[in-house]
Structures are given as structure tokens and as C-alpha cells.
C-alpha positions as CSV (number, residue, x, y, z in Angstrom):
1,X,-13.6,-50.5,133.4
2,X,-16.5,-48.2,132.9
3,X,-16.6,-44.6,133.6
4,X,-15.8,-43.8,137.8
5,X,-18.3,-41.2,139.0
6,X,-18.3,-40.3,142.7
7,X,-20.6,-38.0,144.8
8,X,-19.2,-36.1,148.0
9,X,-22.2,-36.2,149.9
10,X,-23.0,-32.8,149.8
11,X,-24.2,-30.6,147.2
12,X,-22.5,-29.9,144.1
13,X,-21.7,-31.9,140.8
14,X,-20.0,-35.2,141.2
15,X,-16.3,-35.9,140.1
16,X,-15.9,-38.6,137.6
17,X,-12.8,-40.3,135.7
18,X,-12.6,-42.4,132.8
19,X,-9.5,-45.3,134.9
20,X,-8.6,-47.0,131.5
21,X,-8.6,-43.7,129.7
22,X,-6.5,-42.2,131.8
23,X,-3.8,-45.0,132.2
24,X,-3.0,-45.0,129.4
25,X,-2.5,-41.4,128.6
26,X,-0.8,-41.0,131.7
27,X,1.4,-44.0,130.7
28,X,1.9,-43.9,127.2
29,X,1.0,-40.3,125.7
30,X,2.1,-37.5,128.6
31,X,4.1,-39.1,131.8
32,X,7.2,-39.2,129.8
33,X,7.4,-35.2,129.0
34,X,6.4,-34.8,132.5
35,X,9.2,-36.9,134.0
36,X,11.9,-35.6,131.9
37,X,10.6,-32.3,132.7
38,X,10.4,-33.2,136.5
39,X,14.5,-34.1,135.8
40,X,14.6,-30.8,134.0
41,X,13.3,-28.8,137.1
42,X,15.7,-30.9,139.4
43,X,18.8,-29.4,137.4
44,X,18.2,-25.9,137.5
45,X,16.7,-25.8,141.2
46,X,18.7,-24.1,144.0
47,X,16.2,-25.2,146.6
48,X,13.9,-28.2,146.6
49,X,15.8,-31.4,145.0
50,X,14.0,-34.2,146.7
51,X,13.3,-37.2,144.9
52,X,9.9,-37.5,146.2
53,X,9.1,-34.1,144.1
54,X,11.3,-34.9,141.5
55,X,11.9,-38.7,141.1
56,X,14.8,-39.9,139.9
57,X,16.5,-41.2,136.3
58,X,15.0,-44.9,137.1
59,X,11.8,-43.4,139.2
60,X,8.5,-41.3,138.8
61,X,8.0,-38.6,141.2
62,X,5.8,-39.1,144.1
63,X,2.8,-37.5,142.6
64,X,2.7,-39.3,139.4
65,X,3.6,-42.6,141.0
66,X,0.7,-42.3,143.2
67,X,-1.6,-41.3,140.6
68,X,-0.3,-44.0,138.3
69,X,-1.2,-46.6,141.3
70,X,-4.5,-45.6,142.0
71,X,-5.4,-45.6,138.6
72,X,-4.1,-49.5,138.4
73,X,-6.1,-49.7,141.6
74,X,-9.5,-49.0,139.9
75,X,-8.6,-50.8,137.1
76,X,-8.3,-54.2,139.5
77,X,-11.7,-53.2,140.4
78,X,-11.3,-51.9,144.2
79,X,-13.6,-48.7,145.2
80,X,-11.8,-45.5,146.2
81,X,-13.4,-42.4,147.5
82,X,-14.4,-38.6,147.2
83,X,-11.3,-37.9,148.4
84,X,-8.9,-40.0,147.4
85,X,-10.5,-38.7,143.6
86,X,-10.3,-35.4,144.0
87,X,-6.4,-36.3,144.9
88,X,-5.9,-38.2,141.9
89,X,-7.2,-35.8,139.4
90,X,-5.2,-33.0,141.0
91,X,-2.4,-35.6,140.2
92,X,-3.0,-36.0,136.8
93,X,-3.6,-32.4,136.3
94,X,-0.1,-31.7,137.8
95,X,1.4,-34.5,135.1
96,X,-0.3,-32.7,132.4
97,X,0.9,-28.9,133.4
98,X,4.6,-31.0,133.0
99,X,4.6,-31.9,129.8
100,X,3.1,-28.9,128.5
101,X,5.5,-26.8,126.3
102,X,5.0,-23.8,127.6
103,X,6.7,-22.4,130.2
104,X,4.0,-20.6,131.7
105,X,1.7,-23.8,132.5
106,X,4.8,-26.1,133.8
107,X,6.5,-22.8,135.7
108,X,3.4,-23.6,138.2
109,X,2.8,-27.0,137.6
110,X,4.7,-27.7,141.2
111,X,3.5,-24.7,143.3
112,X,0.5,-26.0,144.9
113,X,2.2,-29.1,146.4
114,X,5.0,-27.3,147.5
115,X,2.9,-24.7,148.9
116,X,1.2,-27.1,151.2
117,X,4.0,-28.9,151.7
118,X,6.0,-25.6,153.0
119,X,3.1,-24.6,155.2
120,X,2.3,-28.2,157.0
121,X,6.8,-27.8,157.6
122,X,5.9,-24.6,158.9
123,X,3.4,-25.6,161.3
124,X,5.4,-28.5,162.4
125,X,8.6,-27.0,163.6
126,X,6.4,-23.7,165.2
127,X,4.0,-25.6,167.2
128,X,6.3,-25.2,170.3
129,X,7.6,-22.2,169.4
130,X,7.3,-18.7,170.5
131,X,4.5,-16.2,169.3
132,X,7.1,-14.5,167.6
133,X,7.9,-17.6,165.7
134,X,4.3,-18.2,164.9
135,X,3.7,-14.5,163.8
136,X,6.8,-14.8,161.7
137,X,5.1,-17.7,160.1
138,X,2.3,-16.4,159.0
139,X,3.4,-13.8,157.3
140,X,5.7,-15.9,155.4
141,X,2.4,-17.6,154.5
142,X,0.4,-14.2,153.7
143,X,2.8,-12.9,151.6
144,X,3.3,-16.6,149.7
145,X,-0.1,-16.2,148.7
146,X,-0.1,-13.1,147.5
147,X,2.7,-14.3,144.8
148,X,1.3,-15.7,141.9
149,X,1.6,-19.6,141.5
150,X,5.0,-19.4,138.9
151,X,6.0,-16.8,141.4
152,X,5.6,-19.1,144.6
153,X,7.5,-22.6,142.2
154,X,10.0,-19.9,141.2
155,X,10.8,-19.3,145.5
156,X,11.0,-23.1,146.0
157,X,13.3,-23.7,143.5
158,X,15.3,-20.3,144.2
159,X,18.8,-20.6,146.2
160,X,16.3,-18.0,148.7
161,X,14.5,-21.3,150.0
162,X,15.4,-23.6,152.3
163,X,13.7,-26.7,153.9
164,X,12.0,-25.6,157.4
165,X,13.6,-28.9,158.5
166,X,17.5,-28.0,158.0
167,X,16.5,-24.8,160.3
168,X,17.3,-25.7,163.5
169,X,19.9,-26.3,166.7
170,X,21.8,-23.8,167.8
171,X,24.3,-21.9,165.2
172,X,25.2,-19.0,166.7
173,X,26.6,-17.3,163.4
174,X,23.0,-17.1,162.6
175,X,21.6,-15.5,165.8
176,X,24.8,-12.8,165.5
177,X,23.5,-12.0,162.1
178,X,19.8,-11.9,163.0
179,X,19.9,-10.1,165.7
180,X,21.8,-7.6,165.0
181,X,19.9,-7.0,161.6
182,X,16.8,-7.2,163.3
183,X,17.9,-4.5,166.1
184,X,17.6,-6.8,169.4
185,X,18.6,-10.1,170.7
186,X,17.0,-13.2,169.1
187,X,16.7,-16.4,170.4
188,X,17.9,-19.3,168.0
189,X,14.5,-20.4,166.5
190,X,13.5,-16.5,166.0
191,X,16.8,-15.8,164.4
192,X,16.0,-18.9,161.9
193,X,12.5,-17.1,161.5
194,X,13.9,-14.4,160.9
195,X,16.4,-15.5,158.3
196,X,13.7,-16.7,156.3
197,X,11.9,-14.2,156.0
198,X,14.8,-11.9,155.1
199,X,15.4,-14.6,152.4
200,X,11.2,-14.1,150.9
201,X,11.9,-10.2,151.0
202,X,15.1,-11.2,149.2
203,X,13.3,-13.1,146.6
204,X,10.3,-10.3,146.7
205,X,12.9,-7.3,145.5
206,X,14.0,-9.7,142.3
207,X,9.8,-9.7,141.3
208,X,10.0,-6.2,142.3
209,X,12.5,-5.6,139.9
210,X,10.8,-7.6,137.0
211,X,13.7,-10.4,136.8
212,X,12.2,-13.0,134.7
213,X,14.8,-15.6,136.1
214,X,13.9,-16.0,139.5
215,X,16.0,-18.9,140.7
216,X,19.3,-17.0,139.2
């Protein structure tokens, strides 16, 4: 298949990708380094360990799988769009960052899908919630972006993060704890709010500090 080229309707230079090309790097030259890398990550991290981030010994991550799909896709000749592009190339970018050998290209190869992935979780399990929940949120989210992107993959694979998800019900050990660090009583969903960011400012002293291993 020839060279892709695709125009987003508004002004600005197109996006293009070369499908055959890039199968077969992806494939055969790079998606090996960054799955074992991927399986690499998986080991050492304290906090994210899904396979849908990391894959598995038998599977490719969700991001490289997709990419590898789409690309298959094109190659069978069906059309995609100016999104679904841009999406793919930021998914073969990520797959490159992985196999690189230096630390400082794959110690961010992650963040920006974690990072969305974090705040859309965020949002999620807030929208209900007090405005002290919300507030709590978002500066959770203003601090995140102040951190630089190894910084932010160095929090989601830290022991200080913890899915959004497994942050809920009533566990009144944590509401003690909470409120009685924070100075008043909490209800249970500020209490979890509050115990994450008390884990960020946790993380926050070790940059603070200069620790170069930030998930120890």
C-alpha cells in the first residue's frame, strides 16, 4: 500500500504514514524490545500492573496491539481517519520510546497514557462527589503536570499510586487516619481524596530530595 496521507479539515499540515513500512518495523525490527521492556516495567512497578498497559508473556500490550491492528487494517485496504491516525502514530511513537536503550526516553514512554488514563478515573469516581472531592482532584491533576513526564511514569509505577477504582466503600481505618491528619471529620470519599493526595506529597518529598529511584 502506498503512502497514507490524511487532512484534519482545518488548517495545518496533514499527517501521513507509510502502513507497510511501519508493519514491519513495528513487527520485525522494534516491538520485541518494547514488549520485553513493557515485561521489564511490569516487574519493578509497585502500582500499575494491568495487562492492558503491560501485556502479558503470550500478549502485546493494549497500545501496541491496537497499533499493530490498525496498521493490518490499512494494509487490507479500509480508510481510517484524522483521528484514529493521530492515535496510531502516538502508538507507534510510544513502542519506539520502549525499545530505546536509554533510560531517559522509555522512563516516559508510558506517562502520557497513564496520565489520561488517571485523570478520565478521576473524573469518573468525582462526578457525584462533593466539591471538596472535586477540588482535591484537581489539584492532584495541577500538581501531576507540573512533574515532568519520567517524574509522572515514575508516580504510576511507585508503591505511592493506587488505582482511583480500589478507593472506595466505607473503611473506616481510613477516615480515622484522614481525618485526624487533616484536622476535622471527613467523610469516606474525602478521606480517600485525601489519602491520595497525602500519597503525591509523599512521592513529591522523594523528587524533592533528588532520589533517582522513584518507585523504591
Amino acid at each position: 500500500m502506498a503512502k497514507l496521507e490524511i487532512r484534519s479539515g482545518r488548517r495545518g499540515r496533514p499527517l501521513s504514514i507509510d502502513p507497510e513500512k511501519e508493519l514491519h518495523d513495528l513487527v520485525f525490527e522494534y516491538g520485541k524490545k518494547a514488549h520485553a521492556r513493557l515485561r521489564e516495567l511490569a516487574k519493578g512497578s509497585s502500582g500499575v500492573r494491568d495487562i492492558a498497559t503491560f501485556g502479558s508473556e503470550t500478549e502485546w500490550s493494549k497500545v501496541m496491539e491496537s497499533a499493530k491492528d490498525v496498521l493490518v487494517d490499512l494494509q487490507e485496504g479500509q480508510s481510517i481517519n484524522y483521528e484514529t491516525l493521530k492515535e496510531l502514530k502516538q502508538n507507534l511513537r510510544t513502542a519506539r520510546e520502549l525499545a530505546s536503550k536509554q533510560e531517559r526516553v522509555y522512563g516516559r514512554a508510558l506517562e502520557k497514557q497513564l496520565t489520561e488514563e488517571y485523570f478520565s478515573q478521576l473524573d469518573y469516581f468525582a462526578k457525584n462527589e462533593s466539591a471538596n472531592v472535586r477540588a482535591s482532584n484537581e489539584r492532584l491533576k495541577q500538581r501531576l503536570r507540573q512533574m515532568t513526564p519520567r517524574e509522572r511514569q515514575a508516580f504510576f509505577l511507585s508503591r505511592r499510586y493506587q488505582d482511583p477504582a480500589t478507593m472506595g466503600g466505607r473503611y473506616e481505618p481510613v477516615r480515622a487516619w484522614a481525618s485526624n491528619n487533616a484536622g476535622r471529620q471527613l467523610t469516606m470519599p474525602e478521606a480517600w481524596a485525601y489519602v491520595r493526595e497525602s500519597n503525591l506529597q509523599s512521592f513529591d518529598a522523594l523528587i524533592a530530595k533528588g532520589k533517582k529511584n522513584f518507585m523504591s
